[in-house]
Each structure stands twice: as structure tokens, then as C-alpha cells.
C-alpha positions in Angstrom: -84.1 52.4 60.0 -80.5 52.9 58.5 -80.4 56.1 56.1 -77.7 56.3 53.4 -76.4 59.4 53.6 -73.9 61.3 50.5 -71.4 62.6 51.0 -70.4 59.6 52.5 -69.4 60.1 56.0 -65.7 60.4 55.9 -65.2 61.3 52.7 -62.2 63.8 51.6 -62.8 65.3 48.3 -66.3 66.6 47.8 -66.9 69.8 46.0 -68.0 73.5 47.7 -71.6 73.2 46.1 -72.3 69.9 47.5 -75.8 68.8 48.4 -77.0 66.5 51.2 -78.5 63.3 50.6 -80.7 61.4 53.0 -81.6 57.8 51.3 -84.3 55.1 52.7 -86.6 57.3 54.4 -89.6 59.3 53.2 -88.9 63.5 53.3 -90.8 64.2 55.9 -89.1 61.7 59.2 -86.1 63.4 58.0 -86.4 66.0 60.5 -84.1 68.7 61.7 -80.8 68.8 59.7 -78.1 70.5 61.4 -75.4 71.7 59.0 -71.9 73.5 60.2 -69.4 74.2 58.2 -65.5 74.4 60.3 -65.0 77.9 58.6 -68.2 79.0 57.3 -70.5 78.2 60.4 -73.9 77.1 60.6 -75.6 76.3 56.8 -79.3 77.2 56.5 -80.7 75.8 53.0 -84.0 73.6 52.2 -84.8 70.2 52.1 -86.3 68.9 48.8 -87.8 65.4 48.4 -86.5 63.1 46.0 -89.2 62.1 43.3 -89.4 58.5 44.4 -90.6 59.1 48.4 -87.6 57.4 49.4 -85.5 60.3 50.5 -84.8 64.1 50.1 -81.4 66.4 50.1 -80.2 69.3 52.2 -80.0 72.0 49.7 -77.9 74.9 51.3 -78.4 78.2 50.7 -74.7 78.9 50.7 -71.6 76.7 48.9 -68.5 75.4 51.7 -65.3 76.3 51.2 -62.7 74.4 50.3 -60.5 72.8 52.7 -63.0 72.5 55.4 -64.9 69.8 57.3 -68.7 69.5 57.4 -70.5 68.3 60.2 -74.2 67.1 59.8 -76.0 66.8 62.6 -79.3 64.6 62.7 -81.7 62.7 64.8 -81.2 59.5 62.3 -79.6 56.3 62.1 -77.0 57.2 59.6 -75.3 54.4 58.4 -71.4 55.3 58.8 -72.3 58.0 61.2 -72.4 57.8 65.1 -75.4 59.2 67.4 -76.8 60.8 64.0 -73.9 62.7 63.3 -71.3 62.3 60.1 -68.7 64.6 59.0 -67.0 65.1 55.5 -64.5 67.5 54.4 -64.4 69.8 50.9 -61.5 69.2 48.5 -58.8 71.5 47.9 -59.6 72.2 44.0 -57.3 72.4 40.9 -57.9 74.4 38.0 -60.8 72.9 35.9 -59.1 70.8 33.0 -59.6 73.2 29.4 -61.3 72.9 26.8 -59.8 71.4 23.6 -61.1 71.2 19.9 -61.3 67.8 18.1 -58.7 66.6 15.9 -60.7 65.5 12.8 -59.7 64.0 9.4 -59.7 66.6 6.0 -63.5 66.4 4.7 -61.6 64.7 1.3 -60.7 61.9 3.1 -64.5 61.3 4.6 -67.3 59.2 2.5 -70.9 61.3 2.5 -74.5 60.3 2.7 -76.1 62.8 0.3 -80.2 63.0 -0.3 -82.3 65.5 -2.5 -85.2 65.3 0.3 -82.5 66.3 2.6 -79.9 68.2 1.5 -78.7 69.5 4.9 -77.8 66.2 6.2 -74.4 65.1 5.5 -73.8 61.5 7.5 -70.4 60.0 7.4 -71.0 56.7 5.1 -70.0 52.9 6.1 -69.7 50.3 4.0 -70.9 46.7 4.7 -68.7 43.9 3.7 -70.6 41.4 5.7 -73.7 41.2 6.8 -75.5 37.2 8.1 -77.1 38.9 11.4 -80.9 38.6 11.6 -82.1 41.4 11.0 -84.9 40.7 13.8 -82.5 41.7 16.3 -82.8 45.5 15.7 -81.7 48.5 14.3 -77.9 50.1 14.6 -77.1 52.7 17.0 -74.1 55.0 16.5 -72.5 58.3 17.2 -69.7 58.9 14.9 -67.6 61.9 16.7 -65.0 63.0 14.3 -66.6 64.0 10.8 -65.6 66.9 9.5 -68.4 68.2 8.5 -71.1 67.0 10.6 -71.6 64.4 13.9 -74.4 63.3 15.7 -76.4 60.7 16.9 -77.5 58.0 13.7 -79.6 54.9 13.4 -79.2 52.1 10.8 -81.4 49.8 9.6 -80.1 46.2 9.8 -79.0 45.9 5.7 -77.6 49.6 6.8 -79.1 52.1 5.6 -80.3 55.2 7.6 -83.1 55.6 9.5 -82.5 58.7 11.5 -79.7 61.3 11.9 -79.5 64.6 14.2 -76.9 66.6 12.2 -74.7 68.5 14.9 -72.4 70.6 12.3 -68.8 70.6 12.9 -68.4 74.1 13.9 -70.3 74.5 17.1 -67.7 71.7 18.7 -69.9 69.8 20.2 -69.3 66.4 20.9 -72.0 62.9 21.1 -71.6 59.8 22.7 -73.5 56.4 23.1 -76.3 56.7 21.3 -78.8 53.8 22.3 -82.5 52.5 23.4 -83.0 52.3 27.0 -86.0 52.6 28.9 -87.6 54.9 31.7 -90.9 54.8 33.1 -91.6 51.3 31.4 -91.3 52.8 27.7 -88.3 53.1 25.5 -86.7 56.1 25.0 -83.8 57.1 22.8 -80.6 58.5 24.9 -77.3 59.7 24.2 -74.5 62.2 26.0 -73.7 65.5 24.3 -70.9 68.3 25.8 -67.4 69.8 24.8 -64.1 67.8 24.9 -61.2 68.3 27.5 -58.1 68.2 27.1 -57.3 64.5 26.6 -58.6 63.1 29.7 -62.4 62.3 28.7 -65.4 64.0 27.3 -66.4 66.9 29.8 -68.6 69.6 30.4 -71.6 67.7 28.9 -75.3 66.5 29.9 -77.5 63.3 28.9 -80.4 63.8 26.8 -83.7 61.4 26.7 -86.4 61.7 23.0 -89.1 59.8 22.9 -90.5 57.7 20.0 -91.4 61.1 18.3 -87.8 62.3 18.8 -89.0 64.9 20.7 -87.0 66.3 23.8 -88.3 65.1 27.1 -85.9 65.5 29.6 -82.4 66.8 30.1 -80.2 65.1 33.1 -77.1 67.4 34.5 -74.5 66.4 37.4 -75.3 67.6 40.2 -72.8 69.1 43.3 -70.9 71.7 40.9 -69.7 68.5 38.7 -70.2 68.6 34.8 -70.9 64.9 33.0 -68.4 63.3 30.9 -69.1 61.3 28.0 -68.5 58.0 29.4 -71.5 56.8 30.8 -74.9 58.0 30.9 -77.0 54.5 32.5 -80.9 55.4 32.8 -83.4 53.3 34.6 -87.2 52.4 34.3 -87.7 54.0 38.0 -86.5 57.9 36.7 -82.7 57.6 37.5 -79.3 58.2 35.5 -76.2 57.2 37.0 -73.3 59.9 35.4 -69.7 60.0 35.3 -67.7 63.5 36.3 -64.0 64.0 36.6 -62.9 66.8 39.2 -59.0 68.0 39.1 -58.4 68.5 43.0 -55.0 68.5 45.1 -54.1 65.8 47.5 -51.3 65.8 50.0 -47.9 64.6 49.0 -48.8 65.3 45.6 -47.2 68.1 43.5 -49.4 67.9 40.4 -53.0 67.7 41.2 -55.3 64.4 40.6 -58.4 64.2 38.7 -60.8 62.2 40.7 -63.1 59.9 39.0 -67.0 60.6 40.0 -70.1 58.2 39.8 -73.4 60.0 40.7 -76.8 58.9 40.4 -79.4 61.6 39.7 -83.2 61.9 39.8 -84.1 63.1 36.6 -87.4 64.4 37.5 -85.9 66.6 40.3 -82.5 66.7 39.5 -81.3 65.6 42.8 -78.3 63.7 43.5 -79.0 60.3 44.6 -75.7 58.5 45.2 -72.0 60.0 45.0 -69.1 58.0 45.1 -65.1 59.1 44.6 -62.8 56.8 43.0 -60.3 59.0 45.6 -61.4 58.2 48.7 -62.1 54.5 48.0 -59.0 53.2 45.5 -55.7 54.0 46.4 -53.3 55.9 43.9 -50.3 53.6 43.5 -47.0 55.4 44.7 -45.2 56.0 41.4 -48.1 57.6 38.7 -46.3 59.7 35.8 -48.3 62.8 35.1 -50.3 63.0 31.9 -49.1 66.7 31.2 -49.9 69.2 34.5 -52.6 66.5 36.1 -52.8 63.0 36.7 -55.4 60.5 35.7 -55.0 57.8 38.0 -58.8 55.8 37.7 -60.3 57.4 34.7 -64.0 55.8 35.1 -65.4 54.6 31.8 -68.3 52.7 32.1 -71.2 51.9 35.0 -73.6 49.1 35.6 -75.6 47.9 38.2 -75.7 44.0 39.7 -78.3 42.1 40.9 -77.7 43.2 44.1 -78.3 47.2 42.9 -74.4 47.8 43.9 -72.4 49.7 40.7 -70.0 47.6 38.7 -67.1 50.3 37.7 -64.8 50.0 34.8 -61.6 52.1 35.6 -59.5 52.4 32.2 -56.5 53.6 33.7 -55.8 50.6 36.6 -57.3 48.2 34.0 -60.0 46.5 36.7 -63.4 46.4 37.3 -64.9 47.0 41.0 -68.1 46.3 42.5 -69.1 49.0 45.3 -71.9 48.9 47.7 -73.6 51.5 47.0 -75.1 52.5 50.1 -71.1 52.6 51.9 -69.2 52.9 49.0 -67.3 50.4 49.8 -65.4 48.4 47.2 -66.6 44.9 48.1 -64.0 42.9 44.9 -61.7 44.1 42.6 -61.2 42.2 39.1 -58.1 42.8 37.3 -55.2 45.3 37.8 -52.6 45.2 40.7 -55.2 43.9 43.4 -57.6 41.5 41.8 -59.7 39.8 44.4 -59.7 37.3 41.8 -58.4 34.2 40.8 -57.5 35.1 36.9 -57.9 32.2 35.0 -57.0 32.0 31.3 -57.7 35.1 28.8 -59.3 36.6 31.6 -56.6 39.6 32.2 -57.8 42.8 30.2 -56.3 46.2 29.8 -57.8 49.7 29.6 -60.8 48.0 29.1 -64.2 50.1 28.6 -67.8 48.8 29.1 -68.0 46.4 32.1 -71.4 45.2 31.9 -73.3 42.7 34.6 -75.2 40.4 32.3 -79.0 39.3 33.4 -77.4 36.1 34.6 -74.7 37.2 36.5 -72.0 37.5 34.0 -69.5 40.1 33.1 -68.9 41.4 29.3 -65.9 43.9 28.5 -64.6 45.6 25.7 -60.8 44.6 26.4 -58.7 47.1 24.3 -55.7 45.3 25.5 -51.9 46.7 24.9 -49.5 46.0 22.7 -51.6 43.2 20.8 -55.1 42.7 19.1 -58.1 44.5 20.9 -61.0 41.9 21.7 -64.5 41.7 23.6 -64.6 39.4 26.7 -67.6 37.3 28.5 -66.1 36.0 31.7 -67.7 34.2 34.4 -67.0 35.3 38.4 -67.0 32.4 41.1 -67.9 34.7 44.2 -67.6 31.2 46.3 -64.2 30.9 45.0 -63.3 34.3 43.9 -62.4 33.3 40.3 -62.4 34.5 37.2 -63.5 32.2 33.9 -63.2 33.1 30.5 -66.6 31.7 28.2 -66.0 33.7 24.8 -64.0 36.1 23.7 -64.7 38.1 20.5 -61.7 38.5 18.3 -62.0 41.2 14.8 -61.1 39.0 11.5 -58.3 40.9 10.6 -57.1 42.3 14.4 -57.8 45.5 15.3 -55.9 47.2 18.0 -58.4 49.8 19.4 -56.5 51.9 22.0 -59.4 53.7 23.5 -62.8 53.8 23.6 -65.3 50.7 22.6 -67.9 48.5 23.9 -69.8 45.3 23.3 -73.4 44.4 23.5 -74.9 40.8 24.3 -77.9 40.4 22.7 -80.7 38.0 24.0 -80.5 35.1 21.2 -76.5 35.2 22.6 -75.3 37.2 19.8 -72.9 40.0 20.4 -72.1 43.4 19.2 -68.9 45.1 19.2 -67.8 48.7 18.3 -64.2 49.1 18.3 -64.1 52.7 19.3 -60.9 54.5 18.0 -60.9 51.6 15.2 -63.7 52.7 12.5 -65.2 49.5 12.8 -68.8 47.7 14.0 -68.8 44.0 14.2 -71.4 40.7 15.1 -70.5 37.8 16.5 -72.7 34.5 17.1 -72.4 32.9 20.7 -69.3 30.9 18.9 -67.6 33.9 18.6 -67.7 33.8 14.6 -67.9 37.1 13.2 -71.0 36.9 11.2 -71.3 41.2 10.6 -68.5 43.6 10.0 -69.1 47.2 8.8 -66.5 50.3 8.7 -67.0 53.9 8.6 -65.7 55.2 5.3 -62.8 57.3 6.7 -60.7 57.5 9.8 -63.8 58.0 12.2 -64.4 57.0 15.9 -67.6 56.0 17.3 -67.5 55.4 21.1 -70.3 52.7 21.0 -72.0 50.9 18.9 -75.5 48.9 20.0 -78.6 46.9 17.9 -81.9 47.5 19.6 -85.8 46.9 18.5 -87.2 50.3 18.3 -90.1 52.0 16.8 -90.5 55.8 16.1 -92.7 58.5 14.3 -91.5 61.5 13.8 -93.4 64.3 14.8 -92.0 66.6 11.6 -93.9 65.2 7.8 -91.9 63.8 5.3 -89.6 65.5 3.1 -90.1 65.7 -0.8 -87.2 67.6 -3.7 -89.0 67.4 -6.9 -86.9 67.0 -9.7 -87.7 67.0 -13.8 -87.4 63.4 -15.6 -87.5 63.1 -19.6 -91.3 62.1 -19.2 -93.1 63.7 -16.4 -91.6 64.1 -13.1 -89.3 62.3 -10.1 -90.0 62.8 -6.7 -87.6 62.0 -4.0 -88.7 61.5 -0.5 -87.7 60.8 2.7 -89.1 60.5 6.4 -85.9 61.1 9.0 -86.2 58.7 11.8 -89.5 56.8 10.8 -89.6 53.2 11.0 -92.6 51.6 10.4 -93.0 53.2 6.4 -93.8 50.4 3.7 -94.8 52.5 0.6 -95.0 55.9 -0.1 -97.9 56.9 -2.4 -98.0 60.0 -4.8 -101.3 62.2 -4.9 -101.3 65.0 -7.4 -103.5 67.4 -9.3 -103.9 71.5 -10.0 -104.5 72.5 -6.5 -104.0 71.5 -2.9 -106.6 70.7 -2.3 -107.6 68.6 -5.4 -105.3 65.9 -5.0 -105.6 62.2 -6.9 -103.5 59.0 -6.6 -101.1 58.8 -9.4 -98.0 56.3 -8.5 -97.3 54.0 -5.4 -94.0 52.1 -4.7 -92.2 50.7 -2.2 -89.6 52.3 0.4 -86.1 52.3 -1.2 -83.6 52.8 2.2 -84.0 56.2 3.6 -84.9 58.2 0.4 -87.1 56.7 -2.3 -87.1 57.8 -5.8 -90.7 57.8 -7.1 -91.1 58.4 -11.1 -94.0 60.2 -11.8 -95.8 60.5 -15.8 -98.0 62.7 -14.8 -97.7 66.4 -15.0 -99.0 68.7 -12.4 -98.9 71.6 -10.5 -98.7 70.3 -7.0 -97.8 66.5 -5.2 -98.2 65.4 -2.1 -96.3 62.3 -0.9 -98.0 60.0 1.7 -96.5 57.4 3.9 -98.2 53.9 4.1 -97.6 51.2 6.8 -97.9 47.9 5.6 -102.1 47.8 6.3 -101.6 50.6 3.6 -103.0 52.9 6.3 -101.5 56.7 5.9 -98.9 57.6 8.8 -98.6 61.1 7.6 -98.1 63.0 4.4 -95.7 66.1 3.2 -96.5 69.3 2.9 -97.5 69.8 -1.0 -94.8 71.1 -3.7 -95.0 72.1 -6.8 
């Protein structure tokens, strides 16, 4: 039996706190794992078992050093290594790239949500100026990341209005990214990448983060090998796995600045044990002339990761403008689309730069949020002829007027052939029909970015009550109310009397948007505001105010 092993034998730029992983063999025929570092000697450490039974990683109780060479001896058939054996060396490091702030626009030039239920959340507003989509194919999913007041992750119904928003505030610099539904274990769960912005070369210093339907917390997924996650990508699948993205500043001969490799892992977020590793470095090779970006350079610049039909990654590289499909058991890059070596054929409109989100379609397909340069930024569904490596454009998605997005963006093909298109640096969320006519356009109301925008089904209950501000009115009372992140209320009905616990129905209306408005006659000294699904059965009820 062959065994994928990571670091991949051979490989040149792996980190000091590295791990060992043994794939496609339970933990226990592993055996004896013989670990000697060319400097730091023999390794002891432990072997823990990945959470899926299919293999298990050399944890050592000591971190390499840099510069030296690894051997790994083992009693396995390793593919890549010879008589069980396989070797890898430990990068020579460069400073870890700083931490920088977030330029935001002034607060005055920045559109609010506002709600008496919830005072404390201030959303940045959008504004709809169309809207033909059916509304069957989901709610919104966004992560506006440059409010001045406050960020965070925010769902939209389909005419718009909000549904549920995780107020991060402004000061505690904390960045989200790609808010969407994906699922793990067979259910949906809500996702999204939180951490601290570098200097200018990608989101850094973050983790994923997985709710449930509640919006409760249910797991937390970190890099693994002494590698933080950047915001780029954060992919999870129904088995319990998250494939990450990581940059690592290291120095590599003949150059005088150092490089920041581009990372892909794939961690088991039940154990957090690092399943795959692959380096852009030791697999793509840096042209010869690369200007700096300030003291480093950012030759790859990984942006987005899916997985084919053949379970090998699909990597969008922003700064060699191609896509390449790696095995993922050799890391070797088996075709290149795009760039300076395209494996490809290029047929007509099929050429994209700095593109973002390369994403294998069910049917074999390829979509890609094309930024372009020097003209209008666009979204892309291509065909690939493997049997005669070409490249075929089917549509491409153009903004009515042009937008020229220069980073960040994505696009989402939904299953009635619709597609969804945030434009990233361009405040801007768009659906098109399988035409290509734009049939929804919305814009933030301010100079916002949102990384990516999505439309998913999804179903929550929150496990906090509704919220109620009561408010006088010239005869009896208004109560406004609200239920953050709750999806399936239809009415909201008032219950009111002289004490708690003497409660009697006085009004009933229907769901306004996120807050409702409910006009009360009746004096009294306390309410209590209950949610109704459509069955008129109660979902849950606010605490009582008086």
C-alpha cells in the first residue's frame, strides 16, 4: 500500500515546527517512525491518529532548525521515498510580514442600518437598484471589511433586508472574510475567516470559524506547522476537513529580498492535524526578473482552493494570473491554465488576470472572478478539453456600467444556472441569468469592500430571544422588535397585562424586514412579544418589558 507522506519528500521550505503526516493507512500499521534531524539529531515525539482512520502524524517533541535536512525513516511504501525513507529540508525564515491597520473611509461618508430593538448594531447599508432574481434561490451572504464603525459577517434576505449581523467594532482591528453556507458532517453550517491584516500582501494571522443553525460556535480550525491562515480561502468539507491558505516570508538562494511562499494545507478539524501541505515554492518556479513589493516579494500569492472530481486541488495564484491543478498526494502540478506556461490552448476571452476564485463546477467546469488589468473586471465560465488541452469560453459576466475591481472578488454558479458575482474592491453585488444578463445589482452605500459575496438556502434559530425597545405612541404604545439571524418568523404577536405572569393577546402582525413596528392601544405594565412561524406555532418569545 502507497502512503502519502507531508512534507513531501524533497521538499525545501517547510517550517521548524513541522509535523509528519502518514496518509492511506490506518494509525496503528504505521509503525516505527524514525526521525533525524542533520543538526538536531534523532527527534522523539508522538504519533496521533487522524480522525478519519486513514492516517496519523509524527508529532515531535522538539521543533528543527532552520536550514537543515530531515530524514524519516520507515518500514512503509512511501510514495516519493525509497526503501521507506524520504528526506526534506527546513526553510531558511524571513522576518514574519507586520501587522498593518485598515485604511477605512470617514464614518460620514458610510450609510447605517439603525434599529430600536437593537441599538448596538450598526451594519453598513446597500441599496438595491435592481432586483428580478428568484428569491427561492437563497439568502445573501456578505462580509463587508472596511466600515468604520463596525464589520462583520451579515446575511440578507433576497428583497435585502437583514437577517443576521455579528457586529465586530472597528476598534479591536479585526478583520472577516467569506462569509457563506457550507456543510460538514452532512448538515449546513455557517463559516467565515476572521484574523489581523498584513502589510499588503493578504489577510494574515487569522483562523476559520464554523456556527451552526443556532449561531452557536462549534468549532475553530487553525493552520497547522507554525503557519497562521490567511483570509483567502477557508474550503470545508462534509467528511471534517478545511483546506487553508498561509503565506510564509522565507529566503531562497540567489535572492537578496526574501520570498513569501504561498501555502495550501488541509486540516482535520476534529484533531487539528495537518492533512496535506503543499508549497507554491517548491512546485512553481519564480520567473527570473520579479520586482519586490517593498522588502519581500509576492511571487504566487494563492487566493482561492477547490477540489476536482478527481480530489486533486484547483489553485488560483493572483500574482502569475493562472490556475493549476496539483495531485494532491505528489504535489505535483499535473496543468497549468493561464499565465506564462499555460498547458492550454487559450481560446477566445479565456485569458484572465489576477483572477480570484477558481472554482471546479459539478460538471467539470471552471468559473473565475477575472479582475483583469487595465480594462472592465468580469466573471468567467470556461470549459477545459483535457483530450485536447483547450480552453473554451461559455459565458462571461460583464457589470452594466463596467467595474474595474483590482483585487479581491468571486462568483458563485448557482444550480438553476444563475450566477452571483461580488466585485470585491468595487462596492458592488450583482446576478446574472445563464445569458449573462444582469438581472440583480446592489451597492454598499459607501466606499466598502466585501471579499465575497454568495446566495445560499439556509435556515437558522437563534439560540438568544427576540429583542423588544418599547417606545410611547399618541394612543397607547409601539413596540419594536427584532429576532437577529432568525429565518423562519412570519408574525410576531403582542401579549400584555399587569404582571408577567398574567399575560393576554392584544395585537398580531406580520414581519416587517428585520425589525417590526407593532402599534399597541392598550396600556400596560409589561409585553411580551412572541414569534410565530407560518402554522402560527410560537418559536420563542422575549423576555418581558415594561
Amino acid at each position: 500500500m502507497q502512503v502519502a507522506v507531508f512534507p513531501l519528500p524533497g521538499s525545501r521550505y517547510n517550517r521548524p515546527e513541522t509535523q509528519i503526516t502518514f496518509r492511506g493507512i490506518p494509525a496503528p500499521a504505521i509503525g516505527r517512525v524514525l526521525v533525524v534531524g542533520s543538526r538536531t539529531g534523532v527527534h522523539t515525539g508522538r504519533l496521533v491518529a487522524d480522525s478519519d482512520g486513514q492516517g496519523a502524524s509524527f508529532v515531535p517533541e522538539k521543533p528543527f532548525t532552520v536550514g537543515e535536512t530531515v530524514t524519516v525513516g520507515t518500514r512503509l511504501h512511501v510514495l516519493g521515498g525509497t526503501a521507506g525513507r524520504f528526506a526534506f529540508a527546513i526553510a531558511h525564515l524571513a522576518p514574519p510580514l507586520p501587522i498593518a491597520g485598515l485604511v477605512v473611509p470617514p464614518a460620514r461618508e458610510v450609510r447605517f442600518m439603525r434599529f430600536r430593538s437593537q441599538p448596538l448594531l450598526r451594519p453598513v447599508a446597500l441599496t438595491f437598484t435592481q432586483d428580478a432574481a428568484p428569491a427561492s434561490e437563497g439568502d445573501i451572504f456578505i462580509a463587508p471589511n472596511t466600515s468604520p464603525i463596525q464589520e462583520g459577517p451579515m446575511i440578507l434576505d433576497p428583497r435585502g433586508r437583514l437577517v443576521w449581523f455579528r457586529p465586530f467594532p472597528r476598534g479591536s482591528n479585526m478583520l472577516v472574510n467569506d462569509l457563506r453556507v457550507q456543510n460538514l458532517y452532512g448538515r449546513p453550517v455557517l463559516t467565515w475567516w476572521q484574523g489581523i491584516r498584513d502589510a499588503g500582501f493578504g489577510q494574515s494571522h487569522g483562523l476559520g470559524i464554523i456556527l451552526n443553525d443556532h449561531y452557536q460556535q462549534i468549532a475553530t480550525v487553525r493552520a497547522g506547522n507554525g503557519l497562521q491562515a490567511t483570509g483567502h480561502e477557508f474550503l470545508v468539507t462534509p467528511q471534517g476537513d478545511a483546506y487553508l491558505t498561509a503565506s510564509s516570508p522565507v529566503m531562497v538562494p540567489g535572492r537578496r529580498v526574501p520570498v513569501i511562499d504561498s501555502v495550501v494545507q488541509e486540516i482535520d478539524i476534529r484533531t487539528g492535524l495537518v492533512l496535506l501541505e503543499w508549497h507554491a515554492l517548491d512546485h512553481v518556479p519564480l520567473s527570473g526578473r520579479i520586482t519586490p513589493r517593498g522588502r519581500w516579494i509576492d511571487a504566487y500569492h494563492i487566493n482561492s482552493v477547490s477540489i476536482d472530481a478527481a480530489g486533486n486541488l484547483v489553485i488560483s495564484m493572483r500574482d502569475t494570473s493562472a490556475i493549476y491543478d496539483v495531485d494532491r498526494r505528489t504535489g505535483q502540478v499535473l496543468w497549468t491554465l493561464g499565465g506564462n506556461r499555460s498547458s492550454f490552448n487559450m481560446g477566445a476571452g479565456t485569458i484572465t488576470a489576477f483572477q480570484h476564485d477558481a472554482i471546479v463546477q459539478p460538471d467539470g467546469t471552471l468559473s473565475v472572478f477575472d479582475n483583469e488589468s487595465g480594462g472592465p473586471s468580469r466573471g468567467l465560465h470556461e470549459r477545459l478539453d483535457l483530450s485536447t488541452m483547450t480552453a473554451r469560453m461559455i459565458t462571461q459576466y460583464y457589470h452594466s456600467p463596467p467595474l474595474e475591481s483590482l483585487v479581491e472578488g468571486n462568483m458563485q454558479l448557482l444550480a438553476d444556472g444563475d450566477a452571483v458575482i461580488g466585485w470585491g474592491s468595487e462596492p458592488y453585488l450583482s446576478e446574472y441569468d445563464p445569458s449573462g444578463t444582469q438581472i440583480l445589482d446592489a451597492h454598499f452605500d459607501g466606499p466598502i469592500i466585501n471579499y465575497r459575496a454568495y446566495r445560499f438556502p439556509w435556515t437558522a434559530q437563534p439560540d438568544k430571544p427576540p429583542a423588544v425597545a418599547l417606545a410611547g405612541a399618541p394612543r397607547g404604545v409601539r413596540l419594536f422588535v427584532s429576532w437577529n439571524g432568525a429565518t423562519d418568523v412570519s408574525s410576531w404577536r403582542v401579549l400584555a397585562g399587569q404582571s408577567p405572569n398574567a399575560l393576554k393577546p392584544v395585537a398580531t402582525t406580520p414581519v416587517a424586514g428585520f425589525e417590526t413596528g407593532i402599534p399597541v392601544s392598550r396600556h400596560a405594565t409589561y409585553y411580551v412579544v412572541q414569534a410565530l412561524d407560518a402554522a402560527r406555532r410560537v418559536l420563542s418569545a422575549s423576555r418581558p418589558v415594561s
